[in-house]
TORVO-912975 format. One record per residue (C-alpha): residue number from 1; residue in three letters; y, z negated, x. Coordinates in pm, whole numbers, plus 32768, in hexadecimal, padded with zeros to 4 digits. Last residue first. Example, Ala and Ser with C-alpha at 12.3 -4.5 7.8 and 13.67 -1.06 7.14 Angstrom:
// TORVO-912975
dolo_titi_yy_zz_xx
2_SER_7F96_7D36_8557
1_ALA_7E3E_7CF4_84CE
***
This chain:
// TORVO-912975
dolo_titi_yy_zz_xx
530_UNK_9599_8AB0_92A7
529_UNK_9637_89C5_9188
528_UNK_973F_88BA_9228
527_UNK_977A_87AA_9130
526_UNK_98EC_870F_9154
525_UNK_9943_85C0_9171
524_UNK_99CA_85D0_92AD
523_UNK_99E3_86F2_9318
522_UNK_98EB_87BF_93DB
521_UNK_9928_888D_94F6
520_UNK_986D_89DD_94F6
519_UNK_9756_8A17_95EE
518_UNK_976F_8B5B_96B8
517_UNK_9640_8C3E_96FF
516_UNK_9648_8D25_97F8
515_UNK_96D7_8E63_97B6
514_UNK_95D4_8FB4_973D
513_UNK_96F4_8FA9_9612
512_UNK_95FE_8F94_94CF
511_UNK_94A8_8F1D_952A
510_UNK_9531_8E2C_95D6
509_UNK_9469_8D99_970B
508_UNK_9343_8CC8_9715
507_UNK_9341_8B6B_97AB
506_UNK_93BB_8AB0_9680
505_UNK_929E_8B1D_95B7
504_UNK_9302_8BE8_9464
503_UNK_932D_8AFB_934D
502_UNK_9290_8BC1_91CD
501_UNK_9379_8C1E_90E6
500_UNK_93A3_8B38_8FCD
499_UNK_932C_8BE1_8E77
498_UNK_946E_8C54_8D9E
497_UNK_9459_8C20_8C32
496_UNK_951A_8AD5_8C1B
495_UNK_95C5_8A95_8D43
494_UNK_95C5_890F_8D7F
493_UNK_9460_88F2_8D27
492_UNK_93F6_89DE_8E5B
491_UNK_92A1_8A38_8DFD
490_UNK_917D_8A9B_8ECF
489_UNK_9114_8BD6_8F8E
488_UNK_9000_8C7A_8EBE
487_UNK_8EAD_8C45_8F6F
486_UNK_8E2A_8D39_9035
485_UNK_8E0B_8EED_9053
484_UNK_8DC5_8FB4_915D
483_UNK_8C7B_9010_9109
482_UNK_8BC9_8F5B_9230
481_UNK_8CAE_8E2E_91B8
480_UNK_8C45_8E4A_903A
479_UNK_8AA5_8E85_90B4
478_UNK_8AEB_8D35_9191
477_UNK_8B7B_8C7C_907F
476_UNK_8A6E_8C9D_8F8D
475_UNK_897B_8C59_9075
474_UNK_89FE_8B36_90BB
473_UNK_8A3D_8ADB_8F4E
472_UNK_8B88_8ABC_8EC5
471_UNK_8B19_8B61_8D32
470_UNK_8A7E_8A08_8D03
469_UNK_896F_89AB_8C7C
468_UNK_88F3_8833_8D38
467_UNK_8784_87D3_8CFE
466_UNK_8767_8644_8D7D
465_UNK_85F4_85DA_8D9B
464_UNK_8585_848F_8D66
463_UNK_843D_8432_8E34
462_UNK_8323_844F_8D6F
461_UNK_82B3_8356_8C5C
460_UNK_817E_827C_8C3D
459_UNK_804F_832F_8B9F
458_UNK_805D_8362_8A07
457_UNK_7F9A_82D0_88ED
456_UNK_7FA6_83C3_87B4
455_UNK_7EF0_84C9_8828
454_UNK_7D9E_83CC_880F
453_UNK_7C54_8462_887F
452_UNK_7D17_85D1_88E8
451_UNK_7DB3_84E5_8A26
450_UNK_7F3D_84E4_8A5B
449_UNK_8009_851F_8B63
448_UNK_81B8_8507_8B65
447_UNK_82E2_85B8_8BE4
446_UNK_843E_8538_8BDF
445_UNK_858C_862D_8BBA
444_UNK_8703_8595_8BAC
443_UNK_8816_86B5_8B4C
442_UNK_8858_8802_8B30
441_UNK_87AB_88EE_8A7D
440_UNK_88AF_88DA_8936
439_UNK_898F_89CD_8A49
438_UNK_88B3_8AE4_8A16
437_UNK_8758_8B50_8AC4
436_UNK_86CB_8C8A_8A8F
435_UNK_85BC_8C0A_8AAC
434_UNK_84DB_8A9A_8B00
433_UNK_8392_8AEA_8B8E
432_UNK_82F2_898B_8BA7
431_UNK_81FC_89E7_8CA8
430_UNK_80BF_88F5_8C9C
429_UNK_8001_8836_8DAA
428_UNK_7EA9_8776_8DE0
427_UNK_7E47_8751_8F72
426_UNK_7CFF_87A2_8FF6
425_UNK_7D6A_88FD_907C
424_UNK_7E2C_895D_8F63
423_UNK_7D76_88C3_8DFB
422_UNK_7E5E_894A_8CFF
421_UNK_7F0A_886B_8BDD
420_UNK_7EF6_88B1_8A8B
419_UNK_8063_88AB_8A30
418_UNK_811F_87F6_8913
417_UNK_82CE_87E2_8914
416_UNK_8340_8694_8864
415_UNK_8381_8695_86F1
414_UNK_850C_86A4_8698
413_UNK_8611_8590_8688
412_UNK_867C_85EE_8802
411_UNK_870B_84B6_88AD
410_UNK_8677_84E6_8A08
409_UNK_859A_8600_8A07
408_UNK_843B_8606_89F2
407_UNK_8342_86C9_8A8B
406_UNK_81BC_8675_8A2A
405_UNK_8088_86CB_8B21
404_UNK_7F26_8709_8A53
403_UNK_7DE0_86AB_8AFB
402_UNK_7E1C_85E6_8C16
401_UNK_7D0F_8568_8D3D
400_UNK_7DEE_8494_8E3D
399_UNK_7EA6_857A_8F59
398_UNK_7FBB_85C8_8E99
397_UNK_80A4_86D4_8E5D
396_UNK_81E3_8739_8D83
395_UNK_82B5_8884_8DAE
394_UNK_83EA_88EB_8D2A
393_UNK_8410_8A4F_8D2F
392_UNK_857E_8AC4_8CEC
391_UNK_8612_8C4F_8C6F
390_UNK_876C_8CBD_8C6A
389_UNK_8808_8CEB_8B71
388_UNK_8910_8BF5_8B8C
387_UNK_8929_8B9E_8D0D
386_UNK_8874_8A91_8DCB
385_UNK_8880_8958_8E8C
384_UNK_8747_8882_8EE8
383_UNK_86C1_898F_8FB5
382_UNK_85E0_8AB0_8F98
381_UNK_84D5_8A24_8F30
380_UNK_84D5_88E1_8E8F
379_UNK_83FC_87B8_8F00
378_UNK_8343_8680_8E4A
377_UNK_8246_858D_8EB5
376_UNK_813F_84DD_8DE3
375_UNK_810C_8382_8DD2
374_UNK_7FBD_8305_8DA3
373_UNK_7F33_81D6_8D23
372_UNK_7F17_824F_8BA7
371_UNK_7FBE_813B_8A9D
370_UNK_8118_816E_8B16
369_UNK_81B9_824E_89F3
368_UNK_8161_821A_8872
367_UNK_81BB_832B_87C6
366_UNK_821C_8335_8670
365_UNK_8211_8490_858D
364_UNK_82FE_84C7_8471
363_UNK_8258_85F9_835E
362_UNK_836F_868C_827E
361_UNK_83C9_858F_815A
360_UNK_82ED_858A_8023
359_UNK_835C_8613_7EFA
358_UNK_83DB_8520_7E15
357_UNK_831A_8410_7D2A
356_UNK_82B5_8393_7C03
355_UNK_8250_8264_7BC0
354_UNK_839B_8229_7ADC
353_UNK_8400_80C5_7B44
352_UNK_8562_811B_7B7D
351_UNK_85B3_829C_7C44
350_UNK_84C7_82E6_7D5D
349_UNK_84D5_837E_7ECE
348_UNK_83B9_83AB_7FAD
347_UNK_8376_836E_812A
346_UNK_826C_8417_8224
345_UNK_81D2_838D_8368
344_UNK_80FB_8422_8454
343_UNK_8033_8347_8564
342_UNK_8071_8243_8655
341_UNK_80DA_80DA_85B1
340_UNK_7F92_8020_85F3
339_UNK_7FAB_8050_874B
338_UNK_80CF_7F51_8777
337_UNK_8251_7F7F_874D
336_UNK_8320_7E48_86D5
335_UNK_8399_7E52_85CB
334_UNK_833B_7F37_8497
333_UNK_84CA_7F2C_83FE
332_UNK_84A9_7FF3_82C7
331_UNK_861D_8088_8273
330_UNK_8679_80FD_810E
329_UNK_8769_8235_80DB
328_UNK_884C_82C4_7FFA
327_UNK_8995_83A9_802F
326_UNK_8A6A_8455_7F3C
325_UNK_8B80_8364_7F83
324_UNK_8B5F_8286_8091
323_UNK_8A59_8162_80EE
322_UNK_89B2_817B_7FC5
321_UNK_886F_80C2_7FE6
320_UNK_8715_80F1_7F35
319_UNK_8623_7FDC_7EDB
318_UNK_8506_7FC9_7FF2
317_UNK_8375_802F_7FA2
316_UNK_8281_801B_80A7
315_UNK_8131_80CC_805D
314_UNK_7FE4_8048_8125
313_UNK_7ED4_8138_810B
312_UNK_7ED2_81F1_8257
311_UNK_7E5C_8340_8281
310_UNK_7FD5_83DF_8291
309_UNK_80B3_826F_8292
308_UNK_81A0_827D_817A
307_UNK_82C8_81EF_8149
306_UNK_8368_81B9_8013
305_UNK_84E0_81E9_7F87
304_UNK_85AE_8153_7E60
303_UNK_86D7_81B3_7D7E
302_UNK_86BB_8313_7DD8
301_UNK_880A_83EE_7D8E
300_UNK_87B4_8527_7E31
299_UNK_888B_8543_7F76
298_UNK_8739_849A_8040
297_UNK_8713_8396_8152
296_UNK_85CC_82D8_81D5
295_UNK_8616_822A_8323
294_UNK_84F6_81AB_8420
293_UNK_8525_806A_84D1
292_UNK_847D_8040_8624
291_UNK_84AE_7EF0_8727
290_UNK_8408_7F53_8865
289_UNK_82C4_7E92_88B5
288_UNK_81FD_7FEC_8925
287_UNK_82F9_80FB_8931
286_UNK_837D_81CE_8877
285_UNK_8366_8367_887D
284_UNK_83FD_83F3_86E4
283_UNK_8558_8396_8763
282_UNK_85BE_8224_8772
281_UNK_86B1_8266_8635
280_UNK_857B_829E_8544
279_UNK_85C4_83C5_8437
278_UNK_8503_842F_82FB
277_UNK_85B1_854A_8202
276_UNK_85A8_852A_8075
275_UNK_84FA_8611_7FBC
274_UNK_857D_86B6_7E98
273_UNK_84CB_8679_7D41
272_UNK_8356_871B_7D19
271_UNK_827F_8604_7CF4
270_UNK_818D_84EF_7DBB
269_UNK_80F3_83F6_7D14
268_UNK_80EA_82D3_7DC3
267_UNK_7FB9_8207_7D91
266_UNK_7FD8_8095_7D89
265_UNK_7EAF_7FAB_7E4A
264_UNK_7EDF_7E39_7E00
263_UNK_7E2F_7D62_7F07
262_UNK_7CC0_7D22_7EAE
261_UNK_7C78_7C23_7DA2
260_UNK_7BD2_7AEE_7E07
259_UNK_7A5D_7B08_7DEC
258_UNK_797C_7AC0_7C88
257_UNK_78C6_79C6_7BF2
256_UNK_78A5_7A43_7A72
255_UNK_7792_7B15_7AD5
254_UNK_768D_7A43_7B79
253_UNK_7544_7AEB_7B8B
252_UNK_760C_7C3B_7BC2
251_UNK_76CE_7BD4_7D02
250_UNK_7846_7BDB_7CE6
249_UNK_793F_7CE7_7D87
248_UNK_7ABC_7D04_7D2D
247_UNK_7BB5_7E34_7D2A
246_UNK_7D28_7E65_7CBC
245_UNK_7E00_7F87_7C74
244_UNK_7F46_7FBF_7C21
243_UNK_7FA7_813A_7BA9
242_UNK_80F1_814B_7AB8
241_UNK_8125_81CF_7997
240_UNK_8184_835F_791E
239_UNK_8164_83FE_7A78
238_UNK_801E_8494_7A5E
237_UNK_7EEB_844E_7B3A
236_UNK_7DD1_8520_7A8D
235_UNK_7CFE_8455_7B26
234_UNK_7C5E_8334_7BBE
233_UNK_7AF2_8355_7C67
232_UNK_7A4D_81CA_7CCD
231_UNK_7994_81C4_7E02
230_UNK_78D6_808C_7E27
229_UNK_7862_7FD6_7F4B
228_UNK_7761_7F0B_8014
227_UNK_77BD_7EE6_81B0
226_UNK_76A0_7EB2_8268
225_UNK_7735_7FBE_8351
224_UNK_7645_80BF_82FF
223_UNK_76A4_8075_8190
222_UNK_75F6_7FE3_8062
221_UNK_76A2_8073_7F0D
220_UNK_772C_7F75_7DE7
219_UNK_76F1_7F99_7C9F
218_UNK_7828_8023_7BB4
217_UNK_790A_7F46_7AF9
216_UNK_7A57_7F90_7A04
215_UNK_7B7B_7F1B_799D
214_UNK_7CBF_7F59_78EB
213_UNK_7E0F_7F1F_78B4
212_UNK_7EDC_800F_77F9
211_UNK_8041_7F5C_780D
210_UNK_8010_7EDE_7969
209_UNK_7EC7_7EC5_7A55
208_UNK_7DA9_7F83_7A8D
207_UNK_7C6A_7E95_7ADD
206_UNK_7B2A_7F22_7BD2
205_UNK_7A16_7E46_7BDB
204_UNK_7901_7E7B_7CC6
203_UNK_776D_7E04_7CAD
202_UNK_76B2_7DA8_7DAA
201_UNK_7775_7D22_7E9C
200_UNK_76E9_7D05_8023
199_UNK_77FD_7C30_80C8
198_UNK_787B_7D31_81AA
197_UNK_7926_7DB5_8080
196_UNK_79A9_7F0C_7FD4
195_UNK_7A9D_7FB4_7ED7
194_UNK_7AEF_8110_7F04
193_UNK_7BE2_81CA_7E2C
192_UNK_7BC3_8356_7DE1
191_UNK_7CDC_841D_7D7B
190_UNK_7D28_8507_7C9C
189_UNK_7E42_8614_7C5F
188_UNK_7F20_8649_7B2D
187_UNK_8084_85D8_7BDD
186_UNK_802B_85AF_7D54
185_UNK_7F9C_84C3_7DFF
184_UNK_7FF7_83C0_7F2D
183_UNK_7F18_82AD_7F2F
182_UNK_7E14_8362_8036
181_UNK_7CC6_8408_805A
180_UNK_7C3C_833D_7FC0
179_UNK_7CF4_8207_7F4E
178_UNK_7CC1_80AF_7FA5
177_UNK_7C42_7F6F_7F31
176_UNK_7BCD_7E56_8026
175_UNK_7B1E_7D54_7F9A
174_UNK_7B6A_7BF4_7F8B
173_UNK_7ACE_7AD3_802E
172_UNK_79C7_79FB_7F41
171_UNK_7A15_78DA_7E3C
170_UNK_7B5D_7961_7DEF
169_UNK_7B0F_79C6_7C6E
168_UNK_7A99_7912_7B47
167_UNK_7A27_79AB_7A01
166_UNK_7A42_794A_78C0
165_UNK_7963_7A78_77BB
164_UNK_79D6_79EC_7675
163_UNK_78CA_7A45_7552
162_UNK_7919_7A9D_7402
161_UNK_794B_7960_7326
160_UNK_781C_78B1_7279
159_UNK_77F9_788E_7120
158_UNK_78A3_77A4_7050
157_UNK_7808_765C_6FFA
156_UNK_7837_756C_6EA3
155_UNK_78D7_7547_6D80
154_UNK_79C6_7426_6DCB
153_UNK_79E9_750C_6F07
152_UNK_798F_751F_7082
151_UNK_79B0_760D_717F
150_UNK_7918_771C_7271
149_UNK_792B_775A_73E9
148_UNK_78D3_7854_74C7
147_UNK_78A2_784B_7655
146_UNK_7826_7930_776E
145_UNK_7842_78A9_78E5
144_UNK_7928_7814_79F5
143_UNK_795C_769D_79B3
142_UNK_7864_763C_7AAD
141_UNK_78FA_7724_7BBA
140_UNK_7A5E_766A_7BB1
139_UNK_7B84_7683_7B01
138_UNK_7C57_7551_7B03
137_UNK_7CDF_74B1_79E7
136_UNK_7C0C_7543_78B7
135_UNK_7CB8_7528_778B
134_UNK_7BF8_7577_75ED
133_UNK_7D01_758C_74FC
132_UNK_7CA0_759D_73B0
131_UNK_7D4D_766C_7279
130_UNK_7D77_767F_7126
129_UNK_7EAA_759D_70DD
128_UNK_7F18_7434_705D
127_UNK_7F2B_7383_71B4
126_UNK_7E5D_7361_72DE
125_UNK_7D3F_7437_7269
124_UNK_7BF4_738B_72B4
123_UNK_7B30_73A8_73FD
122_UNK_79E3_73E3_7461
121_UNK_7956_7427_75BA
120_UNK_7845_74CE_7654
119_UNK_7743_750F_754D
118_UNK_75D0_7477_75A6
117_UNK_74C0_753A_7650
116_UNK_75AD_75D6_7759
115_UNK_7569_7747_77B1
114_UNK_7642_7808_770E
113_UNK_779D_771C_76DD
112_UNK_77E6_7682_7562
111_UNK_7910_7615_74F6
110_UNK_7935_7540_73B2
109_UNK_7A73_7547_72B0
108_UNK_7AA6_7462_71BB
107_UNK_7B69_744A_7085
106_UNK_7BA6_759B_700E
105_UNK_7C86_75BE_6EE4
104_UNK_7D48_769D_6F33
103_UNK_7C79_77E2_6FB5
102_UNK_7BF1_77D9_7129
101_UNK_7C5D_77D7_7270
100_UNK_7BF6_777F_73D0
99_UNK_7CBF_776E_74DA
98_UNK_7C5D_7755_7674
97_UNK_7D44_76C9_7747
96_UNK_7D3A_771E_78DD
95_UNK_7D93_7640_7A07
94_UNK_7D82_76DD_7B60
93_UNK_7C88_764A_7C67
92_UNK_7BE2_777D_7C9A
91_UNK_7CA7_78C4_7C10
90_UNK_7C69_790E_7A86
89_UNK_7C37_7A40_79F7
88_UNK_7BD8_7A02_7856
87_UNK_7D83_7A05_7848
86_UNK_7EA5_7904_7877
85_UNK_7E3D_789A_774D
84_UNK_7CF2_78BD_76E2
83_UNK_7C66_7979_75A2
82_UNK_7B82_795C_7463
81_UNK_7B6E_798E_72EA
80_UNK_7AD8_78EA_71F2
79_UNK_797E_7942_713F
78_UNK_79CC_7975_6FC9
77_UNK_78FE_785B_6EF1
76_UNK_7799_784D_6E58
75_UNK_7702_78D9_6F59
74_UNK_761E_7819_6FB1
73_UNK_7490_78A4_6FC9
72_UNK_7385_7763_6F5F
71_UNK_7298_7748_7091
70_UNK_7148_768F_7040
69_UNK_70D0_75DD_7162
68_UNK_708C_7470_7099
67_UNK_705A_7517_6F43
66_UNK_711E_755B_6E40
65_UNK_7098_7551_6CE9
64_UNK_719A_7590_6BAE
63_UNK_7131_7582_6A69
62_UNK_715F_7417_6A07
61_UNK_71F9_735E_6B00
60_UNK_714B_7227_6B61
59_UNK_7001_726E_6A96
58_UNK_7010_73A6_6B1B
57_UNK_701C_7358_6C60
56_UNK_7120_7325_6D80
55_UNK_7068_7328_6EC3
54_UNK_70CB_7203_6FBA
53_UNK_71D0_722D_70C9
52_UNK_7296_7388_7120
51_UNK_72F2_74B3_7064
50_UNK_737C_75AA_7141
49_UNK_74C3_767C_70F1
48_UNK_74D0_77DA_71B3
47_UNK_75CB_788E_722B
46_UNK_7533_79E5_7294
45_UNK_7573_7A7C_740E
44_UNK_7675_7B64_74D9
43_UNK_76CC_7C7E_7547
42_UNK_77F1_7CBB_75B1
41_UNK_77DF_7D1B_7711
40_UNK_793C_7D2B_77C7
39_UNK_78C9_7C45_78FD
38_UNK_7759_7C48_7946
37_UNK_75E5_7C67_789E
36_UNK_7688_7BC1_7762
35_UNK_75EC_7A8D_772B
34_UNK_74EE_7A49_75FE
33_UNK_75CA_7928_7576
32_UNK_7533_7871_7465
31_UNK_7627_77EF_73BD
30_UNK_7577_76B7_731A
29_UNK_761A_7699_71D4
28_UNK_7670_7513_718C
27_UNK_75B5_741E_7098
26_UNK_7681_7342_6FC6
25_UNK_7697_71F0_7038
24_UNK_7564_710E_6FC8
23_UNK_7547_7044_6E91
22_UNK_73EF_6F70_6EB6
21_UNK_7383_6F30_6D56
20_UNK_7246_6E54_6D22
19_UNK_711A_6E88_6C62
18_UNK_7024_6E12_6D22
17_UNK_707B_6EF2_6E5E
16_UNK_71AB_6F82_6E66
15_UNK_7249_70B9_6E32
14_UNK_73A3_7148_6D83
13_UNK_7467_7269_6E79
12_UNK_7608_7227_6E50
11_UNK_76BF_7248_6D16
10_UNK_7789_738F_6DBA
9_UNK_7640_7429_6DFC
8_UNK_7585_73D6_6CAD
7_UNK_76D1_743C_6BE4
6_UNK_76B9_759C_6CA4
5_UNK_7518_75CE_6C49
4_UNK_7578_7550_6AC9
3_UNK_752C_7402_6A30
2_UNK_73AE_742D_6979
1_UNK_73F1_73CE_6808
***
């Protein structure tokens, strides 16, 4: 009686020439690896078993014929399953294990990678188990591709394991990943994030990570710039998790070789709690090298604050201090002041790792002073000295081209004052109108130009200017004198109640008697009061 097609394959294959038995190893299942087109593909090929040497014939095993090509289908056995550890995303030069498992029982387990006409490797389990473990030192482009693997028992093959897409990234410069038109969204909106490359990617990867990771690719887009891209649309953005986003680009004839992974891009999404308030102690005018920290400070309980940059992408996120009671705030030292720091700036408050967010801060702006040659002058009319109510006109001129003129005052937390400036006879002015004016008037007053092509960057700085209110003005005191009236007579601290009257000349006679004037002795010791 013929042995059965499973005895046959554990026994080994029987042929020879004259008569003689040649007992060969079992024949494996060629997994014939199609290739998915790129990463995340599944599809995959047939495991086949081929019958190799001389035909068996009838007279050798009575009613079967196999033939040199024929292909017998396995099957015979569950496929195992297949991962690597740390993941199938492997940096180059980083070591990654890849397991395969079967049922108990299994005695040996192949790998095989698309592409190579034998299998890869082969191992056995190290102990009593189900498992292989297939290691790979250092990860490098030769190790990057789609794998399976199968294994052995007393009763023959299994089929061939889903495919494992191993890919290898860092061989090209990362990406840049950013979000359009900004990182800052709010609860239920959308957002759209751009991921691009001088280095002419075909194909972009975009991966979500956290809890609910996820990926996804899109081809890339040629650019005027030579730039390729891909713009990837996000939304609804809703609070529940949080927002991290990667990109990567590859080429599509080799899609498990892909870029290093752009720097991590989080959304902030943006809600309804109160808004914290946005300070910087230099004043919102600084100057180019000067040292600038701005301070983000709320009442509400916030346990840590971001900073946002309006158009930028870049958010900076700083646990919360308490300083006092009912106070919280985070600092985010810049240093030193360059170009790059102009613009608007907003901060947000959040409690733990909830990716939700406050309100956003009201609007702080940064301007850079020094970066125009000019120097524009400053004047008041009438005088540097004025009385509440009345009404000042500062004015600031220069002789270089200037589009807008800015008036700050020294200290002052608030924007600086904006004018278009006035061409007057080939010179550029404005007239800061300041009234009525109150005592909060007073102080230190600088005036500034600025070009429409970057507001931002600011001319060198006028000459101080010292605004005194004061109810003692000269003009004050002449209108009180031509009335009759002047300055209460001061004080005498050693009669409460009673002002000092005021010395009469020595030369003048008494008012009183018409006499001439007498002075008293004085004792000694004793204050004389005249």
């Amino acid at each position: 009686m013929a042995p059965a097609l499973p005895a046959l394959l554990c026994l080994g294959e029987m042929a020879g020439a004259g008569g003689a038995l040649v007992w060969r190893d079992p024949p494996q299942p060629a997994c014939s690896i199609r290739g998915p087109q790129g990463p995340g593909d599944s599809r995959g090929g047939e495991a086949l078993l081929r019958a190799e040497g001389p035909p068996l014939t009838g007279r050798s095993l009575p009613g079967l014929s196999v033939g040199l090509r024929t292909q017998v289908q396995a099957g015979t056995l569950p496929k195992p399953t297949m991962w690597a550890e740390p993941g199938s995303v492997v940096p180059w030069g980083s070591p990654v294990i890849i397991w395969c498992q079967g049922p108990p029982g299994a005695q040996e387990f192949h790998l095989d990678k698309e592409g190579n006409p034998v299998f890869w490797d082969r191992e056995k389990p190290p102990g009593p188990g189900d498992k292989a473990r297939f290691s790979i030192q250092h990860m490098g482009q030769d190790h990057a591709g789609s794998y399976r693997c199968y294994y052995s028992t007393p009763t023959g093959w299994s089929e061939c394991s889903d495919p494992l897409q191993l890919v290898v990234t860092g061989l090209y410069g990362k990406p840049r990943l950013s979000a359009l038109p900004s990182p800052v969204v709010t609860s239920g909106g959308s957002v759209t994030l751009q991921c691009g490359s001088h280095q002419g990617f075909n194909i972009f990867l975009l991966t979500k990570e956290g809890e609910d990771e996820s990926s996804r690719t899109l081809d890339g887009q040629q650019m005027l710039d030579r730039q390729t891209q891909a713009l990837f649309p996000v939304g609804p953005v809703t609070p529940g998790h949080r927002w991290t986003f990667r990109c990567y680009g590859f080429y599509r004839h080799n899609p498990w070789v892909w870029s290093a992974p752009s720097d991590p891009l989080e959304l902030l999404v943006s809600g309804l709690s109160g808004k914290p308030s946005l300070l910087t102690p230099q004043g919102p005018v600084v100057t180019s090298g000067q040292n600038l920290t701005l301070q983000c400070r709320s009442d509400v309980g916030y346990t840590r604050f971001a900073l946002s940059k309006v158009g930028g992408q870049d958010l900076t996120q700083r646990p919360a201090q308490r300083p006092q009671r009912g106070l919280y705030q985070a600092y985010f030292p810049l240093g030193p002041v360059g170009t790059i720091h102009r613009g608007r700036y907003r901060c947000y408050g959040g409690h733990g790792l909830s990716s939700e967010w406050s309100a956003p801060s009201e609007t702080l702006e940064l301007l850079v002073a020094g970066w125009l040659r000019d120097r524009p002058s400053l004047s008041v009319r009438p005088g540097l000295s004025v009385a509440p109510g009345e009404t000042v006109t500062l004015l600031c001129q220069s002789g270089e081209r200037t589009d807008t003129f800015l008036l700050s005052k020294e200290g002052a937390a608030h924007r600086p004052l904006r004018l278009r400036s006035q061409d007057q006879d080939g010179r550029y002015q404005a007239e800061f109108s300041l009234s009525p004016v109150t005592s909060a008037y007073g102080g230190t007053y600088r005036c500034y130009g600025s070009l429409s092509t970057d507001p931002y960057l600011l001319s060198q700085p006028s000459e101080p200017l010292a605004l005194v209110v004061s109810d003692y003005t000269v003009q004050n005191l002449t209108r009180m004198g031509l009335a009759g009236f002047g300055p209460a007579a001061p004080r005498d601290p050693s009669l409460p109640g009673l002002a000092r009257p005021r010395r009469s000349p020595r030369c003048s006679p008494e008012l009183s008697t018409g006499t001439p004037h007498r002075p008293e002795r004085r004792s000694p010791g004793r204050e004389l009061l005249v």
